[in-house]
N, CA, C and O atoms as CSV, one atom per row, in Angstrom:
chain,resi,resn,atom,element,x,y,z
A,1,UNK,N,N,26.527,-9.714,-16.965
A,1,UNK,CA,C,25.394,-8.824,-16.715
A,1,UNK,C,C,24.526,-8.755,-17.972
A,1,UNK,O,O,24.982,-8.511,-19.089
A,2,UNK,N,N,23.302,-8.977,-17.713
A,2,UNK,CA,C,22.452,-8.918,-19.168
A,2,UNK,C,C,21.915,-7.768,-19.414
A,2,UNK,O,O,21.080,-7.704,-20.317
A,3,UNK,N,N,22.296,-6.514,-18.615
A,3,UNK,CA,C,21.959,-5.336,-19.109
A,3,UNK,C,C,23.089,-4.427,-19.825
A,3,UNK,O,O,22.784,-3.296,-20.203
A,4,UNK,N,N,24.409,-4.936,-20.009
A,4,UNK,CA,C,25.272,-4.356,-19.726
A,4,UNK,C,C,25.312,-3.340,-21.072
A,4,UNK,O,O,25.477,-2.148,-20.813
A,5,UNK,N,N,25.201,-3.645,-22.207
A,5,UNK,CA,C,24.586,-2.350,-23.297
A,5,UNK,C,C,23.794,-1.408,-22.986
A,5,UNK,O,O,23.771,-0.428,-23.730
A,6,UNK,N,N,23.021,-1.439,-21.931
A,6,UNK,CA,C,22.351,-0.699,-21.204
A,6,UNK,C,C,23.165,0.569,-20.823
A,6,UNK,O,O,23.231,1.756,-21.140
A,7,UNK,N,N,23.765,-0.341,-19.950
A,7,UNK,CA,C,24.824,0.456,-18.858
A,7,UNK,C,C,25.230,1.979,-20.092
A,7,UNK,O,O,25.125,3.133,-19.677
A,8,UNK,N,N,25.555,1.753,-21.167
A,8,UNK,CA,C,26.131,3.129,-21.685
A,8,UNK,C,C,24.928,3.516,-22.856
A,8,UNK,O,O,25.125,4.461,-23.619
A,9,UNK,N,N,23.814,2.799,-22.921
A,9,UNK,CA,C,22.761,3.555,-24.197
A,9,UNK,C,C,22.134,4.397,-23.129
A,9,UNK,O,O,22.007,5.547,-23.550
A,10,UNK,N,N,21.591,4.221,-21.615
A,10,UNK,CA,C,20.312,5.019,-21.198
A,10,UNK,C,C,21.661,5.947,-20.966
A,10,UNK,O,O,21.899,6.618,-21.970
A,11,UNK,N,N,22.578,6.145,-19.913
A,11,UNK,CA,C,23.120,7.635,-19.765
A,11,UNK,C,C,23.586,8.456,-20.928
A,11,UNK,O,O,23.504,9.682,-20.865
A,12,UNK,N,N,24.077,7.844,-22.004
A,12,UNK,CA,C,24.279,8.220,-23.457
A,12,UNK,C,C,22.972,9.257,-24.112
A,12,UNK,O,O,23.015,10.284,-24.790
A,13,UNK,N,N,21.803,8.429,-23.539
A,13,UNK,CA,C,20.643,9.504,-23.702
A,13,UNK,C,C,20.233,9.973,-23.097
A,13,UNK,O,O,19.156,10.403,-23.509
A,14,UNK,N,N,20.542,10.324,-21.798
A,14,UNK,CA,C,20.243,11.073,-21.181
A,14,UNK,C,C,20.804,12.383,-20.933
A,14,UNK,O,O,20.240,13.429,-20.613
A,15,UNK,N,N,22.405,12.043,-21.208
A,15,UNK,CA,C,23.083,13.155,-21.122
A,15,UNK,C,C,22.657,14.221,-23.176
A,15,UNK,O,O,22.724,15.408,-23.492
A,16,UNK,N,N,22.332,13.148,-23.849
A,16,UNK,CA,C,21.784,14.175,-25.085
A,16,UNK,C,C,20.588,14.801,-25.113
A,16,UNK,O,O,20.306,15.558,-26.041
A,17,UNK,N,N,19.832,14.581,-24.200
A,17,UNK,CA,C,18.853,15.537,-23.818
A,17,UNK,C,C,18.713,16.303,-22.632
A,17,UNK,O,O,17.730,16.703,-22.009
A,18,UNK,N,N,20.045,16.418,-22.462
A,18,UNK,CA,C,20.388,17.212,-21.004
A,18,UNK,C,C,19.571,16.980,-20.076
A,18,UNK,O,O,19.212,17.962,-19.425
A,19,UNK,N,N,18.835,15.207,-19.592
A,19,UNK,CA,C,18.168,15.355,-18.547
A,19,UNK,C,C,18.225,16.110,-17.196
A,19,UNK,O,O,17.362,16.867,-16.750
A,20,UNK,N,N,19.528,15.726,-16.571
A,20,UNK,CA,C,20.028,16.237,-15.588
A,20,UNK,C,C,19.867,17.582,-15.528
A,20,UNK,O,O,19.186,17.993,-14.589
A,21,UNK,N,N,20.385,18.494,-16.400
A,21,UNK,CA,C,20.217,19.752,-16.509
A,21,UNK,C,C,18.987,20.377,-16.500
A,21,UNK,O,O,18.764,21.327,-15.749
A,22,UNK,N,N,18.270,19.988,-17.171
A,22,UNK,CA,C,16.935,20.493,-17.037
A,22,UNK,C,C,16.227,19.673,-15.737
A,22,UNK,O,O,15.429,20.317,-15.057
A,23,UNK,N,N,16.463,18.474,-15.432
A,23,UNK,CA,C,15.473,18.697,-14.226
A,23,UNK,C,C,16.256,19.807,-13.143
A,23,UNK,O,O,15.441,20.443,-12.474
A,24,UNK,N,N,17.821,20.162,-12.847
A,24,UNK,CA,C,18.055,21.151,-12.096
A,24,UNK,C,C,17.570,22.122,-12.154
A,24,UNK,O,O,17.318,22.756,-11.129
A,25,UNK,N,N,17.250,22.609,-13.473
A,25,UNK,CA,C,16.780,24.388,-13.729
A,25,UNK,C,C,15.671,23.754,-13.793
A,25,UNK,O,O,15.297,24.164,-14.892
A,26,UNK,N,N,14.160,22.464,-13.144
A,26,UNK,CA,C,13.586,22.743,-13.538
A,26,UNK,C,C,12.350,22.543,-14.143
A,26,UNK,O,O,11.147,22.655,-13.907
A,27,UNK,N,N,13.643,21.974,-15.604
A,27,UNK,CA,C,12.503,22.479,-17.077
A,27,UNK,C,C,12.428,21.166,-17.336
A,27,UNK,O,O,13.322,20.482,-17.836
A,28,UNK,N,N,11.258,20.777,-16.964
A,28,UNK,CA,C,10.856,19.350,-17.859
A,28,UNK,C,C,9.902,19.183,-18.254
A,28,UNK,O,O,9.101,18.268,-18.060
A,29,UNK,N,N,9.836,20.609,-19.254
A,29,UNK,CA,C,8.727,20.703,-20.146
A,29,UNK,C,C,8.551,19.337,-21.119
A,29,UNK,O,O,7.414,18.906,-21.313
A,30,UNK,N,N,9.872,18.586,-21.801
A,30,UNK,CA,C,9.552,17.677,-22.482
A,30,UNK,C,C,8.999,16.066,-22.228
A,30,UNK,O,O,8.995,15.093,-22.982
A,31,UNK,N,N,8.543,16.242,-20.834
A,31,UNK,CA,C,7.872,14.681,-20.399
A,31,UNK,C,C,6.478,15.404,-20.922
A,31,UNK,O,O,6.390,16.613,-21.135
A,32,UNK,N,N,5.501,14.536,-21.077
A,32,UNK,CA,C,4.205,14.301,-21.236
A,32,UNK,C,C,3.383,14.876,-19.786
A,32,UNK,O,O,3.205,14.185,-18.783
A,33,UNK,N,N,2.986,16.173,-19.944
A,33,UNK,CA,C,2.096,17.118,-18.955
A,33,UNK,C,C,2.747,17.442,-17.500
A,33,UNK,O,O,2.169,17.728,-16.452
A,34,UNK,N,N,4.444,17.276,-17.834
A,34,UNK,CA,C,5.335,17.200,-16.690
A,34,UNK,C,C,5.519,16.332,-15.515
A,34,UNK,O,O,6.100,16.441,-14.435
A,35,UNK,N,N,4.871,15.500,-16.064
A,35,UNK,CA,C,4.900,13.795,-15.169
A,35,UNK,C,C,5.841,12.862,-16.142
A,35,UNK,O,O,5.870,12.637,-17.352
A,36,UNK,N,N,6.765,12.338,-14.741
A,36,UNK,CA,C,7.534,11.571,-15.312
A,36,UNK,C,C,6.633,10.004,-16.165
A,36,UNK,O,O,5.541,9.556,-15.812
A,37,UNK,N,N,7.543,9.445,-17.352
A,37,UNK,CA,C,6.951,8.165,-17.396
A,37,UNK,C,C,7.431,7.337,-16.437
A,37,UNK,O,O,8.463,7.396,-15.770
A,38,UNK,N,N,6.026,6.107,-16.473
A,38,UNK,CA,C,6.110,4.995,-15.763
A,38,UNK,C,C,7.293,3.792,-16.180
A,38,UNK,O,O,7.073,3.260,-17.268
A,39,UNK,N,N,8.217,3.426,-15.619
A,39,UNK,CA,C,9.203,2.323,-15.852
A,39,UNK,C,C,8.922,1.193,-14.807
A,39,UNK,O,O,9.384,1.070,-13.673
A,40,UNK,N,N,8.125,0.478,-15.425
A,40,UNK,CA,C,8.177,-1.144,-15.287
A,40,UNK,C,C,9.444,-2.190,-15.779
A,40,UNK,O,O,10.006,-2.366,-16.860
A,41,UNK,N,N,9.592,-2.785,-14.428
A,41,UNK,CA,C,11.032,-3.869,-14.608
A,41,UNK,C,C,9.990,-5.147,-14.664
A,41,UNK,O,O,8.921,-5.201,-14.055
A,42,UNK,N,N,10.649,-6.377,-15.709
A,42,UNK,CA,C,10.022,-6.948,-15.935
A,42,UNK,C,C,10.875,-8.480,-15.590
A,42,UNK,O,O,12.087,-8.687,-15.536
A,43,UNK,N,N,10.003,-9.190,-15.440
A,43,UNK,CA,C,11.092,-10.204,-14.755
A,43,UNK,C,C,12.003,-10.881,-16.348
A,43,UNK,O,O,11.396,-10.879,-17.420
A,44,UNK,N,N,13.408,-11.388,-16.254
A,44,UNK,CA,C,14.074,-11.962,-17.352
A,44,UNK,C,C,13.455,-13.226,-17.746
A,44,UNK,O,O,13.647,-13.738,-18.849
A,45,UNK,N,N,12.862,-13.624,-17.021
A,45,UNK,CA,C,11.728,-15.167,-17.070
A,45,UNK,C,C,11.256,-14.936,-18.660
A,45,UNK,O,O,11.527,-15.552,-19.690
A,46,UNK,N,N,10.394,-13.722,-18.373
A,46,UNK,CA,C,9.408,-13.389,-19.253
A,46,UNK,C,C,9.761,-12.755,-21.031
A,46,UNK,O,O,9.091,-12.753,-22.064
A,47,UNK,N,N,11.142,-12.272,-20.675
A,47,UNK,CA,C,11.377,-11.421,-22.309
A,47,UNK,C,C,12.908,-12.485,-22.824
A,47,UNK,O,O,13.803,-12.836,-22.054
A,48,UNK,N,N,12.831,-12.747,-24.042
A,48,UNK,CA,C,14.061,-13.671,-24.720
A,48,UNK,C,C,14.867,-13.154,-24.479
A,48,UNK,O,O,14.911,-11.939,-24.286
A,49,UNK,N,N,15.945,-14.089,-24.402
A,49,UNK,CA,C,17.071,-13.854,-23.849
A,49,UNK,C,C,18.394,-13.552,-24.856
A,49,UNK,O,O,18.707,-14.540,-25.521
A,50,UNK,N,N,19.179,-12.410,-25.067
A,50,UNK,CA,C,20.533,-12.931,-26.302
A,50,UNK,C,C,21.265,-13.500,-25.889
A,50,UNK,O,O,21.666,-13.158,-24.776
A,51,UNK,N,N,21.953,-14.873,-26.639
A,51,UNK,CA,C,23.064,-16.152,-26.677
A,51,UNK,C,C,24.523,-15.425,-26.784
A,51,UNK,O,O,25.514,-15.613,-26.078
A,52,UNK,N,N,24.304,-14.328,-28.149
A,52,UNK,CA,C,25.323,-14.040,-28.908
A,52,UNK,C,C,25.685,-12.626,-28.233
A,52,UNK,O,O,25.019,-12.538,-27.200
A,53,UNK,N,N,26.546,-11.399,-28.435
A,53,UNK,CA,C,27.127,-10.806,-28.462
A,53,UNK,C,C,26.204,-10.028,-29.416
A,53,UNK,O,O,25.546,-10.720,-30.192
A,54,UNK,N,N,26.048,-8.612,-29.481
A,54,UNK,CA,C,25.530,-8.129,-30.639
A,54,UNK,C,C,24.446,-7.607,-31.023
A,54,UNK,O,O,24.288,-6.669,-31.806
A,55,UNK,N,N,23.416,-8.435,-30.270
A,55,UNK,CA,C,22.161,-8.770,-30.457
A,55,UNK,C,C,21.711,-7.582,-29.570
A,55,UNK,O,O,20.516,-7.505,-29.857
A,56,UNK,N,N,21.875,-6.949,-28.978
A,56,UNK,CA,C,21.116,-6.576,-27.777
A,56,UNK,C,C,20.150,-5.452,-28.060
A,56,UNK,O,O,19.098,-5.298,-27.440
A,57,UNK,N,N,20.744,-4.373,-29.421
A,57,UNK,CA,C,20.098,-3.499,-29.737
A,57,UNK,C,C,19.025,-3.962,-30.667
A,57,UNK,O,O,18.015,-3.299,-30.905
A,58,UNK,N,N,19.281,-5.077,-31.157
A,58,UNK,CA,C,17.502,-5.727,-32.017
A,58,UNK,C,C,16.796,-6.369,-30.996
A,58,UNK,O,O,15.590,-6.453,-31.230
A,59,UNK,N,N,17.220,-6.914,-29.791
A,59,UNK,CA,C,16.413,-7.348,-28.838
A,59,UNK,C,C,15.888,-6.107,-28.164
A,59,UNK,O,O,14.986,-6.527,-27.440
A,60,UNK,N,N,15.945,-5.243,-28.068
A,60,UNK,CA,C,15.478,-4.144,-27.352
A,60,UNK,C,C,14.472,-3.545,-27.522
A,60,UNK,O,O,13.424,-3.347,-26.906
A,61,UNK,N,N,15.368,-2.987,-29.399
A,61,UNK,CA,C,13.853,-2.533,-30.395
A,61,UNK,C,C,12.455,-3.519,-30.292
A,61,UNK,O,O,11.324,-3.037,-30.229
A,62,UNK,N,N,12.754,-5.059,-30.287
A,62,UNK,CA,C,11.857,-5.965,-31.068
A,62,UNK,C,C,10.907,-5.557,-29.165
A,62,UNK,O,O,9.698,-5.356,-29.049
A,63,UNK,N,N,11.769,-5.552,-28.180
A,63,UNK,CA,C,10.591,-5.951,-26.859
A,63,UNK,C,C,10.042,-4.429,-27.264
A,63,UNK,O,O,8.815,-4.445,-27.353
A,64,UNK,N,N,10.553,-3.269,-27.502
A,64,UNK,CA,C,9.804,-1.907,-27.706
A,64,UNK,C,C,8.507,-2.202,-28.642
A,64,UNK,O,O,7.395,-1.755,-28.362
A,65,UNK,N,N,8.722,-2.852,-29.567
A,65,UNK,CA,C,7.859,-3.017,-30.599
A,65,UNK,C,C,6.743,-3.836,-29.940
A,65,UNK,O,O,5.605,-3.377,-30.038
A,66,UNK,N,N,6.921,-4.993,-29.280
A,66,UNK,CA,C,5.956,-5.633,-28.755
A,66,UNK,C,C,5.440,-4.911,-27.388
A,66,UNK,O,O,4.362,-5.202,-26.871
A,67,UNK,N,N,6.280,-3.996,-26.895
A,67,UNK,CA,C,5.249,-3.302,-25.757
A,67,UNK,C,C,4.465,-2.198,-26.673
A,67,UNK,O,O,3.291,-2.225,-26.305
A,68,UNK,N,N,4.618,-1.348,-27.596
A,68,UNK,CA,C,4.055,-0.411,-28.534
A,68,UNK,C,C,2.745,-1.483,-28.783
A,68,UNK,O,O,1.732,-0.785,-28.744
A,69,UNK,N,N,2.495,-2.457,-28.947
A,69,UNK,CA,C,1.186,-2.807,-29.779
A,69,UNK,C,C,0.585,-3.910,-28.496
A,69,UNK,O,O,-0.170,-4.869,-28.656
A,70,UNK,N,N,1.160,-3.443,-27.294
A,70,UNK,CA,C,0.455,-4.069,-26.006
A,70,UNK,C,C,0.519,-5.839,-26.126
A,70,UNK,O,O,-0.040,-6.573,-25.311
A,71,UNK,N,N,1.062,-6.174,-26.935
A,71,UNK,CA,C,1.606,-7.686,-26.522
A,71,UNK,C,C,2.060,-8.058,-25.239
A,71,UNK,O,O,2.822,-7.289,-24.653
A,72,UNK,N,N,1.770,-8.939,-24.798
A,72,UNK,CA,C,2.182,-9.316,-23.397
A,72,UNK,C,C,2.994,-10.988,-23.427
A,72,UNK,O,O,3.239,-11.771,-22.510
A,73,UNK,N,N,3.209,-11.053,-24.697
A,73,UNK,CA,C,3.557,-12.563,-25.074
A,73,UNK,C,C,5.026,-12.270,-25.692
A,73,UNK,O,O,4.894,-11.585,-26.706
A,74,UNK,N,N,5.890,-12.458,-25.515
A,74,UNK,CA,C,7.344,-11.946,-26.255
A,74,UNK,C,C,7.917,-13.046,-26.627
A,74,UNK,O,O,8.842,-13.469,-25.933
A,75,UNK,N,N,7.305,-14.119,-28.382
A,75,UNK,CA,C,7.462,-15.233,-28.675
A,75,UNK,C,C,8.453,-15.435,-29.469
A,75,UNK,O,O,8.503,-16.466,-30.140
A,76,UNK,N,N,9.871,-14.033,-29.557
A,76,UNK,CA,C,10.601,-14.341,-30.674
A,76,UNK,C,C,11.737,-14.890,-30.187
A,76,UNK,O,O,11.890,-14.734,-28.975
A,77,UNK,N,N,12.876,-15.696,-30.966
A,77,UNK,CA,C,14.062,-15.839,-30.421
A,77,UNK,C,C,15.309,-15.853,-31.102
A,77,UNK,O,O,15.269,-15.512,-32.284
A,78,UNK,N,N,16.819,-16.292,-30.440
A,78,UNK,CA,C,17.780,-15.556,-31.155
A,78,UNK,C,C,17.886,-15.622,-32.687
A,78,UNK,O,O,18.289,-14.842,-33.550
A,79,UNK,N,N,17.201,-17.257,-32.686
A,79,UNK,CA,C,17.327,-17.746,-34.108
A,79,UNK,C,C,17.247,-17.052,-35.289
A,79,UNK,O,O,17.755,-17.159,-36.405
A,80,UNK,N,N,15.876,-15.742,-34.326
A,80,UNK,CA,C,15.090,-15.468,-35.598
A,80,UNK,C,C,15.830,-14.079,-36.073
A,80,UNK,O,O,15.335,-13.386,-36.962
A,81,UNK,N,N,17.161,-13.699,-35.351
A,81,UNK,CA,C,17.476,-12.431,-35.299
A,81,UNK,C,C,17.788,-11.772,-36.779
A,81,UNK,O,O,17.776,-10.551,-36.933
A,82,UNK,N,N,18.028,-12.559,-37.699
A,82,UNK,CA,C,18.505,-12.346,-38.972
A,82,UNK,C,C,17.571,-11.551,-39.552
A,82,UNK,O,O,17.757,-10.451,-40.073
A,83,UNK,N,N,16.185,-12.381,-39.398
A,83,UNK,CA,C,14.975,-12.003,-39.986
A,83,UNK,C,C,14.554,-10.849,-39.468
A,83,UNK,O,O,14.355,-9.937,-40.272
A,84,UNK,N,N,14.351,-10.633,-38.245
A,84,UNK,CA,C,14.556,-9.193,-37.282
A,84,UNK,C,C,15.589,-8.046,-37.970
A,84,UNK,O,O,14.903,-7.058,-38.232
A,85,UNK,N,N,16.247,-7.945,-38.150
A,85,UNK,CA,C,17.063,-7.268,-38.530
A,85,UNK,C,C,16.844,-6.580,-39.712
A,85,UNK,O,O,16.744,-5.365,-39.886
A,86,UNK,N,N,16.745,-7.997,-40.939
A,86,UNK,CA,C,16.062,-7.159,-41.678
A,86,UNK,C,C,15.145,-6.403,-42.160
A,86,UNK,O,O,15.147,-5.464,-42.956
A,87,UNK,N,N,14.050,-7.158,-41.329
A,87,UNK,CA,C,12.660,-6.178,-41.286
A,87,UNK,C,C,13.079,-4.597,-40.591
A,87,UNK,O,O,12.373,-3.636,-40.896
A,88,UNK,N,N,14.105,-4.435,-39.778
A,88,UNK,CA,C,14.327,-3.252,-38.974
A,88,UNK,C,C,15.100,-2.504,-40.502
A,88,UNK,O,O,14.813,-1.382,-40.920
A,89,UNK,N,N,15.963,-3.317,-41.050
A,89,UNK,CA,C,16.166,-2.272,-42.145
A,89,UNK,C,C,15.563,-1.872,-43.270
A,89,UNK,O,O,15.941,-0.991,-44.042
A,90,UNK,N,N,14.030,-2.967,-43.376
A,90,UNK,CA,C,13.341,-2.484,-45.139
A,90,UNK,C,C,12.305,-1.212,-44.398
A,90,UNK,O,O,11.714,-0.317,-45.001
A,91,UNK,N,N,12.326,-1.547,-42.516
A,91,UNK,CA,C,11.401,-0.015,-42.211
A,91,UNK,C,C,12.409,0.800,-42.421
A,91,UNK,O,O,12.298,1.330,-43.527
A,92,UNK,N,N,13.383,1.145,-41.819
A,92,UNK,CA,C,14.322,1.652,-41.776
A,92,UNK,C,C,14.384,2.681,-42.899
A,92,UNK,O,O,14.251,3.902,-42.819
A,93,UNK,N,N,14.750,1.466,-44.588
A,93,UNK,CA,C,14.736,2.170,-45.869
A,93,UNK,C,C,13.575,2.739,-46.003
A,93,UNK,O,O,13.554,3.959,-46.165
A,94,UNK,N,N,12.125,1.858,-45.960
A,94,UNK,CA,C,11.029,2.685,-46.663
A,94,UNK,C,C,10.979,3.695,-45.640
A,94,UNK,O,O,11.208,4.784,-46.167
A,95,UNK,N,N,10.790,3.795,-44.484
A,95,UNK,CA,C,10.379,5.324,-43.982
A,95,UNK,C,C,11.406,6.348,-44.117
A,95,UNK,O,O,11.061,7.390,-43.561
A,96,UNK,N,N,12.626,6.407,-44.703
A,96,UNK,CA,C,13.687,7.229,-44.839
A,96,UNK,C,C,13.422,8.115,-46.557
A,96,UNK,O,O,13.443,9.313,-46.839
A,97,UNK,N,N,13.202,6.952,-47.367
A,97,UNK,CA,C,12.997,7.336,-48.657
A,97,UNK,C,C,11.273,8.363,-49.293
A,97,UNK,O,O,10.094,8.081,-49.084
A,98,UNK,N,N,11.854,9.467,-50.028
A,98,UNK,CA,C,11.297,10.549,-50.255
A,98,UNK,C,C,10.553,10.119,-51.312
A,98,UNK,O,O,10.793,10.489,-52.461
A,99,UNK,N,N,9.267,9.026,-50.896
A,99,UNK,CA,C,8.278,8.902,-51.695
A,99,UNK,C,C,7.845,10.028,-53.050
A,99,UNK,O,O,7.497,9.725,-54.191
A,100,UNK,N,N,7.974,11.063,-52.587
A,100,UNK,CA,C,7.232,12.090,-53.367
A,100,UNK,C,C,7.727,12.517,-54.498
A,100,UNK,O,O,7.064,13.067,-55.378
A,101,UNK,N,N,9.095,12.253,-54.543
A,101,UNK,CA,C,9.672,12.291,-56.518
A,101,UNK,C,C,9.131,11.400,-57.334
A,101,UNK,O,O,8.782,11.640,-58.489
A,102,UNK,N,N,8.989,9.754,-56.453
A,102,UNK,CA,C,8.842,9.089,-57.197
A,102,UNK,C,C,7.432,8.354,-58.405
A,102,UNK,O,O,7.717,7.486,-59.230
């Protein structure tokens, strides 16, 4: 199954923002003007595929990243995952670190 990391990250977050619960009582003050978002399935044709084991949470981020800046072209692949990775950790470091002492 090529979603299968899936299978336990979306209920994992869902149950930490008590979706369920609040849509019972409700309260889903925290969607955007109380409309759900739109979820588009996209065909596997179209987004790279992971070879390896592992990969699935930098493949995820990297298609987030390319839907965030409206790309419609998803030209990266496993090869490049190393390089991926680390770019996820020098954002990672610089936006964590407290510019302002320094």
């Amino acid at each position: 199954m090529q979603l299968a990391c899936l299978r336990y990250f979306l209920p994992s977050m869902l149950h930490a923002l008590d979706f369920h619960g609040r849509r019972r009582r409700g309260d889903m003050t925290y969607t955007l003007q109380n409309k759900p978002f739109p979820l588009n399935i996209m065909s596997r044709d179209r987004v790279p595929q992971q070879d390896r084991g592992g990969n699935c949470g930098a493949h995820t981020l990297r298609l987030i990243e390319y839907l965030a800046a409206n790309r419609d072209t998803f030209d990266w692949s496993e090869n490049e995952m190393g390089t991926i990775r680390e770019k996820m950790a020098v954002e990672v470091y610089c936006n964590s670190k407290d510019w302002s002492s320094s």
